[in-house]
N, C-alpha and C positions, 0 to 999 in steps of 0.2 A: 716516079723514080727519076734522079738525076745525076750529074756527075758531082764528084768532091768540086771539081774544078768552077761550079759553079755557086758554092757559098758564099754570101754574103752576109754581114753584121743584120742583126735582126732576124734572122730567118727561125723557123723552129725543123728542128728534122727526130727525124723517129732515130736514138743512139739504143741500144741494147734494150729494148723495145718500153725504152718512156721517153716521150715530149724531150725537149731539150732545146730551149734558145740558143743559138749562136752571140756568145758577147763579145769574142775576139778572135779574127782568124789572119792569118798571114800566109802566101804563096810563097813555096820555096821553091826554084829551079835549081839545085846541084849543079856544080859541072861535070857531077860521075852520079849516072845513077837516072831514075827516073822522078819525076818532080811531084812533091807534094803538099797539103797544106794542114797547118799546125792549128789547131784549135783549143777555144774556151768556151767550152759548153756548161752551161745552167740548167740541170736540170728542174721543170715546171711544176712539181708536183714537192720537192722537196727544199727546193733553192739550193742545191750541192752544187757547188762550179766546180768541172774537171776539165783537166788538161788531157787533148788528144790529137794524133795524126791519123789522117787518110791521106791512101795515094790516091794523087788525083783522077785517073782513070776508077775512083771506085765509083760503085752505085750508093746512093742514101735515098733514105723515104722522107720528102717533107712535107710536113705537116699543116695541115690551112690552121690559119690565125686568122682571126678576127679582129681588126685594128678599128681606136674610135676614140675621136679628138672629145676629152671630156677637160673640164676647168675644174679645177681643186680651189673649193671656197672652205672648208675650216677643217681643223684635228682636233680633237678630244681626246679621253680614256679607251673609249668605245674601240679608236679607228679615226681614219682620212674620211672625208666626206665629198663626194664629185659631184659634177651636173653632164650629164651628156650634152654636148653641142647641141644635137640634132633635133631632140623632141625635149630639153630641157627634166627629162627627168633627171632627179636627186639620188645617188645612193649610197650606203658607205661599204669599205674596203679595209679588211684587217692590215695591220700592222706589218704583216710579214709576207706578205704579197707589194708592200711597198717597200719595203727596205731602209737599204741606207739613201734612194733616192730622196727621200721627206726634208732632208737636210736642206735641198734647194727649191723645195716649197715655197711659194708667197701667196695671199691671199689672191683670188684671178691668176692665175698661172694656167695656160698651157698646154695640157700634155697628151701624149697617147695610149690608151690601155693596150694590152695585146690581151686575149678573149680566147678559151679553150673552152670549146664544146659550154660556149655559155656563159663560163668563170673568168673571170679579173685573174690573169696568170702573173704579170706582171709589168711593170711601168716602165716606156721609153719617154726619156728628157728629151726635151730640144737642144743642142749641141752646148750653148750658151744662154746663161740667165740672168737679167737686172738687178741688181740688189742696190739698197743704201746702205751706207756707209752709217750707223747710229755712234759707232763708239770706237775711238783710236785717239791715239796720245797725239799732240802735235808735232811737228818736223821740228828738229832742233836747228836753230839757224847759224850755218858756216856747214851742216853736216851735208855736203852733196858727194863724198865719194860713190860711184857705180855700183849699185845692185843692191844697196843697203836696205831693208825692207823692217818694217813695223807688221803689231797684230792688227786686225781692223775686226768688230764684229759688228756682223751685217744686222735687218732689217728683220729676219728671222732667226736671231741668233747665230748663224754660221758665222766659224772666224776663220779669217785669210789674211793671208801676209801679200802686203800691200807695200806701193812704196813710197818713200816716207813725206811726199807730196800729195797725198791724198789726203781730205779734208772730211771731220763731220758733214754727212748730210749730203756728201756725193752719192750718184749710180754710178756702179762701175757694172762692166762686165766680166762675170765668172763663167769658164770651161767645164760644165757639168763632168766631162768626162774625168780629168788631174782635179778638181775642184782649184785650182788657182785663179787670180787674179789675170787679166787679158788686157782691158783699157777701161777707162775713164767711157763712161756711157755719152754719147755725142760728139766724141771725137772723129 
């Protein structure tokens, strides 16, 4: 048992008594009133994201996860296919236990599972991802007004709006979280 006031992104807590990943929480202190924090809970068994408040003095049950750096080497029909870091085993993981994260997939990527009682619940990204740049039009030249941005589609088909000085065959780096464009990889 612990306090609201003590939630943190990633965590899982017991909400109306299933599992429930924490995906977005904010601290509110009022100027009237006592202070609380707003949440985005995921639930683990269903992948239903809801919106809710605890006051921060409440109690929640959290839950042990099991966290474990595994590399995503290929997708198929089947499913995602991993290697555990640790002992190199192989295994794969349905579709909807990964989500819309697959989007920022590349072959050797990465990332961390979170593990309930055994199971693959669901995938945390690294903040930011490397991608190449395979396909976007080129800058038109004289066009330098501020903020003007082109499509780009990356190395695993994601497309980002990019801006209009980026070239075929760069890395750039993407914000898993907004999936937008960040910088030029090596900057």
């Amino acid at each position: 048992m612990a306090k609201a006031s003590e939630i943190k992104k990633g965590l899982a807590i017991l909400f109306k008594n299933e599992p429930h990943l924490i995906v977005d929480f904010q601290h509110v202190n009022p100027g009237k009133g006592s202070a609380f924090v707003r949440t985005r809970l995921k639930a683990l068994k269903t992948g239903k994201v809801v919106e809710t408040t605890f006051k921060s003095e409440e109690t929640l049950e959290f839950v042990d996860m099991e966290r474990k750096k595994v590399q995503y080497l290929y997708g198929d029909a089947s499913g995602y296919t991993f290697m555990d870091m640790g002992n190199y085993e192989q295994f794969p993981i349905n579709a909807d236990v990964v989500g819309d994260t697959a989007a920022y997939f590349k072959e050797g990527i990465e990332i961390t599972l979170l593990f309930s009682e055994g199971i693959p619940v669901t995938v945390e990204l690294p903040k930011k991802v490397t991608l190449k740049v395979t396909e976007t039009p080129p800058g038109v030249r004289g066009d330098t007004a501020t903020n003007l941005t082109k499509e780009a589609t990356l190395e695993n088909g994601l497309k980002v709006r990019v801006p209009l000085f980026i070239k075929e065959g760069e890395a750039l780096i993407i914000n898993t979280d907004t999936g937008e464009y960040v910088e030029r990889a090596g900057e």
